[in-house]
C-alpha positions as CSV (number, residue, x, y, z in Angstrom):
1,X,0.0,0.0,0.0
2,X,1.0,3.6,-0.9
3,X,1.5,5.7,2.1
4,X,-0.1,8.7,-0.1
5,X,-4.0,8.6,0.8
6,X,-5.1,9.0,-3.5
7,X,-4.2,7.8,-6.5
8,X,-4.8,8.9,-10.1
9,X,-7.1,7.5,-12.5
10,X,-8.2,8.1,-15.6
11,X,-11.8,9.1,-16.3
12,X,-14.0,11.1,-18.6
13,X,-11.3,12.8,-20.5
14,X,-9.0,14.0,-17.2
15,X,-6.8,11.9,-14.7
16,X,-9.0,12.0,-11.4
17,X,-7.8,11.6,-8.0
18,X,-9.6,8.4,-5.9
19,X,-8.8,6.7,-2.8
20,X,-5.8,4.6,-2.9
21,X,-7.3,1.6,-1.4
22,X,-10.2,1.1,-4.2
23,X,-10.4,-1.9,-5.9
24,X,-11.5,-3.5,-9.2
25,X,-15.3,-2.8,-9.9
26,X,-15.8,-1.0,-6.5
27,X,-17.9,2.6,-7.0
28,X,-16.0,5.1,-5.8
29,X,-16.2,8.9,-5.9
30,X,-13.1,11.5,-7.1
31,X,-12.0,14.0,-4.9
32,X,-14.0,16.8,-7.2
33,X,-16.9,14.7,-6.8
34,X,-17.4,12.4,-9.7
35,X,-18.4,9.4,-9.5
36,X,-16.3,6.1,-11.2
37,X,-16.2,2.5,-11.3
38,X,-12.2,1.3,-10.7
39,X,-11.8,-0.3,-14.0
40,X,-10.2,-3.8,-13.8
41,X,-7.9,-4.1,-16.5
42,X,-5.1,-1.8,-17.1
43,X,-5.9,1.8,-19.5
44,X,-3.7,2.6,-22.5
45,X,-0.9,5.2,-22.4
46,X,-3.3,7.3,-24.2
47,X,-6.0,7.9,-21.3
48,X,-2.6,8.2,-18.9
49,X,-1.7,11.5,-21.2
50,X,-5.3,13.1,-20.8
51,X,-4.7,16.5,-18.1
52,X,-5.4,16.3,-14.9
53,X,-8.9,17.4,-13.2
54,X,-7.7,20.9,-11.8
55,X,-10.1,20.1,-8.6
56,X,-8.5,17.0,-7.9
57,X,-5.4,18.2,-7.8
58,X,-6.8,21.4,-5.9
59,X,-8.1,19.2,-3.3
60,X,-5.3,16.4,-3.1
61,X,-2.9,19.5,-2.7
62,X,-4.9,20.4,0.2
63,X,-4.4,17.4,1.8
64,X,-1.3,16.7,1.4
65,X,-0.5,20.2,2.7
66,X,1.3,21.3,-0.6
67,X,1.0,24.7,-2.3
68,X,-1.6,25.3,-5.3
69,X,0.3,25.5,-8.5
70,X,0.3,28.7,-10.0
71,X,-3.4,28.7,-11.6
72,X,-5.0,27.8,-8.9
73,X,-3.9,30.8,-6.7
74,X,-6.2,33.9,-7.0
75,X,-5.0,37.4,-8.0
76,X,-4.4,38.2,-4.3
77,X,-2.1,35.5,-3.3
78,X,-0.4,35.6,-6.6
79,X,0.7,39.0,-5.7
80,X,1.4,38.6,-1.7
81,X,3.7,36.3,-3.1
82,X,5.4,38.3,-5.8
83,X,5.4,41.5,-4.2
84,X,5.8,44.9,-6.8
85,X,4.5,41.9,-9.7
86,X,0.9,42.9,-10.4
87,X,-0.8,39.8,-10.9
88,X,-2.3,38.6,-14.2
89,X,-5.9,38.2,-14.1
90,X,-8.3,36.0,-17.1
């Protein structure tokens, strides 16, 4: 066993995050909420090349208590980090 808490998995286009401890066939939810069946066979390289779900991450970075990469910080943390860099807003 992992001694991370999630894994990823490929589903509906984006590499989710699930539980670690799912197995074959068992209905699960991803950390932004959707819900998956753990395939049992193994997925191609292709579906292992889709991006990952930006929420997953958001929320697996939360609990592992690591920083948000760069898009998911707002305007105002982006620039209380980078102080005298005016942040760039979409």
């Amino acid at each position: 066993m992992s001694f991370r808490p999630f894994r990823w998995l490929p589903h509906n286009g984006k590499r989710h995050a699930v539980k670690e401890d799912a197995v074959a066939y068992e209905e699960t939810t991803t950390l932004c909420g959707e819900e998956v069946t753990i395939p049992a066979g193994r997925l191609g390289k292709a579906e292992w090349s889709w991006p990952t779900c930006r929420d997953c991450d958001a929320a697996w970075r939360a609990a592992e208590g690591i920083l948000p990469i760069p898009h998911q910080l707002s305007a105002a943390d982006v620039s209380a980090r980078t102080p005298g860099i005016p942040a760039v807003t979409r």
